[in-house]
C-alpha positions as CSV (number, residue, x, y, z in Angstrom):
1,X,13.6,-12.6,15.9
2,X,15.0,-8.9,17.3
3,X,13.7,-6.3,14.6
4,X,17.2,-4.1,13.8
5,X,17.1,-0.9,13.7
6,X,17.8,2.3,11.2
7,X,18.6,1.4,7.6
8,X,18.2,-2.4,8.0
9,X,14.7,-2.3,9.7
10,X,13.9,-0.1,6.7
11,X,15.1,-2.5,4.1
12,X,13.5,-5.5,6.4
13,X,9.6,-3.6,6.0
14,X,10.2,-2.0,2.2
15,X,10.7,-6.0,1.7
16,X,7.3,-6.8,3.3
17,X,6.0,-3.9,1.3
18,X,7.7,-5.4,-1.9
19,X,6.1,-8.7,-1.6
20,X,2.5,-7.3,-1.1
21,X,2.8,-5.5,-4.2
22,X,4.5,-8.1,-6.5
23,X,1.3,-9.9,-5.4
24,X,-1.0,-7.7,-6.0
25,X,0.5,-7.0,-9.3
26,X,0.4,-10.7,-10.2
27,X,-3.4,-11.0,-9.2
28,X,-4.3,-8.5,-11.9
29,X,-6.3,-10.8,-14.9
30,X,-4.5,-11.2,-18.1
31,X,-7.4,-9.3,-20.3
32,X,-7.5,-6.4,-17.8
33,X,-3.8,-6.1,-17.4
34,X,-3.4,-6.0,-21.0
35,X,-6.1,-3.3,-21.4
36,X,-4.6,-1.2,-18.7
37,X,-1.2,-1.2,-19.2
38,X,-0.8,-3.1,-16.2
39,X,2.8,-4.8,-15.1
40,X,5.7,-5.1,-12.9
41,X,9.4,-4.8,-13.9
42,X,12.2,-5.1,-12.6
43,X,15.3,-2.8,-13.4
44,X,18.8,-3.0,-11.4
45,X,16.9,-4.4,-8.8
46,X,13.8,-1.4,-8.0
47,X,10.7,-2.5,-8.6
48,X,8.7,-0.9,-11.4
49,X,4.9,-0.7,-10.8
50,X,3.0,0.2,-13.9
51,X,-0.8,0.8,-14.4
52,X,-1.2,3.2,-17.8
53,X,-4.6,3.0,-17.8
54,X,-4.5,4.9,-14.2
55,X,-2.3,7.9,-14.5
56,X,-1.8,8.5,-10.6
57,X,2.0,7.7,-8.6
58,X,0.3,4.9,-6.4
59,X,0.0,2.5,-9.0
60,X,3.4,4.1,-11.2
61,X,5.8,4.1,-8.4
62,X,9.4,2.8,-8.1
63,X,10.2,1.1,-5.0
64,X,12.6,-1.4,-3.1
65,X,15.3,0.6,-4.5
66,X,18.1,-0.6,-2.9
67,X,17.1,-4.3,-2.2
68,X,18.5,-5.6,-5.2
69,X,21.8,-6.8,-6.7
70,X,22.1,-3.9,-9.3
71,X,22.8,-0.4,-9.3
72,X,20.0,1.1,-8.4
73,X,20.2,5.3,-7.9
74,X,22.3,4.8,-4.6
75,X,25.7,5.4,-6.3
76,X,24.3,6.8,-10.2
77,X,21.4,9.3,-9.2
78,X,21.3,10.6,-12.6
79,X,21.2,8.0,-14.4
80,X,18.6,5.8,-11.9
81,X,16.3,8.9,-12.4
82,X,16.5,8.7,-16.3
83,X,15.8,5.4,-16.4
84,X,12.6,5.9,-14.3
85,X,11.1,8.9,-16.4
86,X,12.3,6.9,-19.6
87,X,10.3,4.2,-18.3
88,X,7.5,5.9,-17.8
89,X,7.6,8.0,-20.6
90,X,7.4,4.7,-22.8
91,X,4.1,3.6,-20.9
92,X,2.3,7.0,-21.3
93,X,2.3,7.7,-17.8
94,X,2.6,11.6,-16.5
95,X,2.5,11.1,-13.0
96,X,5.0,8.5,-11.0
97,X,7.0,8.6,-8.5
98,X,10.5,7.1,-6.6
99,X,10.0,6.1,-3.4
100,X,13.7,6.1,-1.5
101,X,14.0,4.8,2.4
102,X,15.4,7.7,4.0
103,X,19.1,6.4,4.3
104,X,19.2,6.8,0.4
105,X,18.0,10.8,0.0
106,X,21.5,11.8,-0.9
107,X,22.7,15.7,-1.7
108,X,23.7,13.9,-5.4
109,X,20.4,12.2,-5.6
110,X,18.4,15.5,-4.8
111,X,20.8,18.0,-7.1
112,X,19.8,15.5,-9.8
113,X,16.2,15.3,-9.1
114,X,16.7,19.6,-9.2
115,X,18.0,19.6,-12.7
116,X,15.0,17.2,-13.6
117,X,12.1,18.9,-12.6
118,X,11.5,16.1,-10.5
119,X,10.5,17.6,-7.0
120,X,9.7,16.1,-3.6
121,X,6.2,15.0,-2.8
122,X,4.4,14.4,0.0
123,X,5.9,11.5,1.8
124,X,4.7,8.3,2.9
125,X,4.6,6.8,6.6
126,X,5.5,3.6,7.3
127,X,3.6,2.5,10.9
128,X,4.9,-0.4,12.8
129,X,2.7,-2.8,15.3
130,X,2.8,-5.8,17.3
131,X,-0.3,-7.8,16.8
132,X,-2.7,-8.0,19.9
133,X,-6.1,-9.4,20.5
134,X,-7.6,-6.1,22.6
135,X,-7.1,-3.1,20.4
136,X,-10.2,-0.4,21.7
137,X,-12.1,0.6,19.5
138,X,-16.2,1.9,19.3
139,X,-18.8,1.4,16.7
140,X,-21.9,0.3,15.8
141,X,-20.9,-1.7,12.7
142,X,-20.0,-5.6,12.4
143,X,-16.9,-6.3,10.9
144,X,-17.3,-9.5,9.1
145,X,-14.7,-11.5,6.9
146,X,-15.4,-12.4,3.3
147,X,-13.9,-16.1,3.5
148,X,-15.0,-19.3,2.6
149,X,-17.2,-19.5,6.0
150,X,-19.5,-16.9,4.1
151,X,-22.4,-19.1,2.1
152,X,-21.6,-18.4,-1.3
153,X,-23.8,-16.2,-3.1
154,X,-23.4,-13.6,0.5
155,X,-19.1,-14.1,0.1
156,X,-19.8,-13.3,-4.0
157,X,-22.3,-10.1,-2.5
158,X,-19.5,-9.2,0.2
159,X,-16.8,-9.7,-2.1
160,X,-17.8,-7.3,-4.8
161,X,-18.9,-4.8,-2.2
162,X,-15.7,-5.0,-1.1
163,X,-13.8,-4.3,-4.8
164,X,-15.7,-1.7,-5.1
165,X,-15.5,0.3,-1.8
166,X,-11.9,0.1,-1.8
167,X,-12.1,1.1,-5.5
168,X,-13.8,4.5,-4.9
169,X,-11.6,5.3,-1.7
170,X,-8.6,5.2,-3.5
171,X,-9.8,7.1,-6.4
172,X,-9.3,3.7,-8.8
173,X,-11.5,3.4,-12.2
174,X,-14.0,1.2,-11.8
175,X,-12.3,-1.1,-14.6
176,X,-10.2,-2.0,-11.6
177,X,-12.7,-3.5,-9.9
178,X,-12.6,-7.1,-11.2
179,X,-8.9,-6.9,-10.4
180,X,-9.7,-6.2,-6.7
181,X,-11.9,-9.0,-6.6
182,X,-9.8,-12.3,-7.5
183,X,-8.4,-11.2,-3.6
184,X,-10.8,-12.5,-2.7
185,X,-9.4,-16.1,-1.3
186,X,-6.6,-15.7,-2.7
187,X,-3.7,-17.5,-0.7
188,X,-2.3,-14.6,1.6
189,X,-5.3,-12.4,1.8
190,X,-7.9,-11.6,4.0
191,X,-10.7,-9.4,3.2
192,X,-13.0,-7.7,5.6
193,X,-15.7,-5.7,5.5
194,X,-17.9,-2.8,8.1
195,X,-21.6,-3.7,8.0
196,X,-24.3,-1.6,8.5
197,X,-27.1,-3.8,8.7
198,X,-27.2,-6.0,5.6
199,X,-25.1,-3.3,4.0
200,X,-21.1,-3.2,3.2
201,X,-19.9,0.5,4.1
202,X,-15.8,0.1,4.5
203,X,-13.4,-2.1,3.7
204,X,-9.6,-3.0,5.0
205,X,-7.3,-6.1,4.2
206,X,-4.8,-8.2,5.4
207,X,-1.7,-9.4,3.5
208,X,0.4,-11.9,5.4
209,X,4.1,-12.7,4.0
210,X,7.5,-14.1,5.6
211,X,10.7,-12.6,5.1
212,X,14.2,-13.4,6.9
213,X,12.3,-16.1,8.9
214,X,9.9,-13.7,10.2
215,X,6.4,-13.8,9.6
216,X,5.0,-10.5,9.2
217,X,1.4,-8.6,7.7
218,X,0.4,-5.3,6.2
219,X,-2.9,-3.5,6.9
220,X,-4.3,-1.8,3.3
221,X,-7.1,-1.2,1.9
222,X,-8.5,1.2,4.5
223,X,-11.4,2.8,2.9
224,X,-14.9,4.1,4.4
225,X,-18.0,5.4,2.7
226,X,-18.3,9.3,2.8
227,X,-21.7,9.1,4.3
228,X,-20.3,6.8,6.8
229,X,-17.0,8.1,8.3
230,X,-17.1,9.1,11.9
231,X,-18.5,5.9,12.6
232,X,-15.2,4.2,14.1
233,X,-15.1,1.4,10.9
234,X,-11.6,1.8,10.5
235,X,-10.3,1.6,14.1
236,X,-12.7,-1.7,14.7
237,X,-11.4,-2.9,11.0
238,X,-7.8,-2.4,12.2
239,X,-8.6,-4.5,15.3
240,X,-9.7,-7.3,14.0
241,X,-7.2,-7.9,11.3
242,X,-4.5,-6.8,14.6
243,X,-6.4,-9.7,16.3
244,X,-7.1,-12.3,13.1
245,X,-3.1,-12.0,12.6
246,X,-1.7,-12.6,15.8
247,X,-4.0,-15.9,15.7
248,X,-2.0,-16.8,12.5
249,X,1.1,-16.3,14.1
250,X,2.4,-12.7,13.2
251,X,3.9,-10.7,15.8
252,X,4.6,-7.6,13.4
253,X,1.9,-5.6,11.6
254,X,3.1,-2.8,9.0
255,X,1.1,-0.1,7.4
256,X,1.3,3.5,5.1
257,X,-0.5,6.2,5.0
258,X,0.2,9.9,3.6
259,X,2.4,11.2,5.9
260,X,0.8,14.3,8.2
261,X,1.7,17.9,7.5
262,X,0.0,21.2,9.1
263,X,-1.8,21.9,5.9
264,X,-2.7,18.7,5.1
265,X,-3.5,16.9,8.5
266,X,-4.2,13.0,7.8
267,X,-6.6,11.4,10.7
268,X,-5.5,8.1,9.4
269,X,-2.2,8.3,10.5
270,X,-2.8,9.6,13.8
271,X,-5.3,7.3,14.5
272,X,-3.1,4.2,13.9
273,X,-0.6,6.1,16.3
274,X,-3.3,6.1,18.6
275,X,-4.0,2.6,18.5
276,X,-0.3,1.5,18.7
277,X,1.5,1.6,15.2
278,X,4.0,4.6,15.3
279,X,5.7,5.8,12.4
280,X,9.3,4.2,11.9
281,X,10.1,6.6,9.1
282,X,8.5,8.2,6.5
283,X,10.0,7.3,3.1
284,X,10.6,10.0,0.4
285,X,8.4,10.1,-2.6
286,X,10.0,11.9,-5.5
287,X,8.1,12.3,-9.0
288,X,7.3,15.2,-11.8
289,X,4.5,18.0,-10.9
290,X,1.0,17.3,-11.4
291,X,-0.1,18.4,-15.1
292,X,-0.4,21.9,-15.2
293,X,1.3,23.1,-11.8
């Protein structure tokens, strides 16, 4: 398959994306998704991520706007963003965003967005790989996998290192933790982990998918003890899972991170340009001010 270009490579990866996160989503438990609010809707197509219990836009976002059958804030800006702030209104949620592909950042959609209060946030890059087996990287860490060759008391050790690593570097309550560990062997996830010694310091996963006969994966999960960085974790993480998917087949790896501004320079994304994933675009996020700005 010949990746297109502009517009439909964008739909093609918010797709990939789309998937990940209807997963994720559906890996939540039952008794913790019902404590925390957590769900995922779907309204004239957009996906509708919900997490009450965790008022922050990575886990209350709309995204794959566009992909779906409905109308869905291409053509009816206003009403597309009163549906979302209704939305999230009903769930208690104060912060959440709209994620748009850049093709749909219309005049009409940002004059409504204006008359909103509903401003433009930082944006998110989208980073695009092939997979290869001899990505450079230094460390003194060993990356090891939390599968099933792990004996199993060391996987249930790595495995709840793991939740709760990837739990404080994204800022998640630690009610979130059990959540992040049923993916561990779950079909379509790999887990891996930065030892130092006997002892887990940063995470990363890989989340394999096919869409339009392609197989494809997404690097997430990135996430390194403070008392640890500067160690190289994350560019040896990134090369393994680079490495683990092109032995499962995948010729195309995609990624976000915050996308990097002069005041707030991000050394993820420049290291993943470094090590081969340019950024493709950088998709709009639109949502209301923080609380008190």
């Amino acid at each position: 398959m010949t990746l297109p270009a502009g517009s439909e490579l964008e739909r093609l990866l918010e797709r990939v994306e789309a998937k990940q996160s209807v997963d994720l989503f559906a890996a939540a438990p039952p008794d913790l998704a019902g404590r925390e609010g957590v769900g995922l809707h779907r309204h004239g197509g957009a996906l509708y991520l919900t997490a009450s219990g965790h008022d922050h836009p990575m886990f209350n976002r709309v995204m794959a706007v566009g992909l779906g059958d409905g109308a869905n804030g291409t053509g009816a800006a206003e009403a597309f963003l009163d549906q979302a702030a209704e939305h999230y209104r009903e769930a208690g949620v104060r912060r959440w965003m709209v994620q748009l592909l850049p093709h749909m950042e219309s005049e009409a959609f940002r004059a409504a967005a204006g008359e909103r209060g509903i401003n433009r946030l930082r944006g998110w890059a989208k980073h695009l790989g092939p997979s290869r087996a001899d990505l450079p990287f230094r460390t003194d860490l060993r990356i090891v996998r939390v599968d099933d060759d792990l004996a199993g008391d060391e996987r249930k050790r790595l495995g709840e290192a793991w939740a709760r690593i990837a739990a404080e570097s994204f800022g998640l309550p630690l009610t979130f933790v059990p959540w992040l560990e049923g993916l561990v062997g779950r079909e379509g996830w790999c887990l891996y982990v930065a030892m130092d010694g006997d002892s887990p310091v940063a995470t990363g996963a890989l989340f394999l998918t096919e869409v339009a006969g392609e197989r494809f994966a997404e690097l997430n999960f990135a996430g390194t003890l403070p008392e640890h960085r500067g160690r190289g974790a994350q560019s040896a993480l990134i090369a393994r899972r680079v490495a683990d998917a092109q032995s499962l087949g995948v010729r195309w790896i995609a990624t976000e991170t915050d996308e990097d501004v002069p005041d707030r320079p991000n050394p993820s994304y420049r290291n993943l340009e470094r090590l081969g994933f340019p950024v493709v675009y950088v998709r709009a996020n639109w949502g209301p001010p923080k609380p008190g700005e």
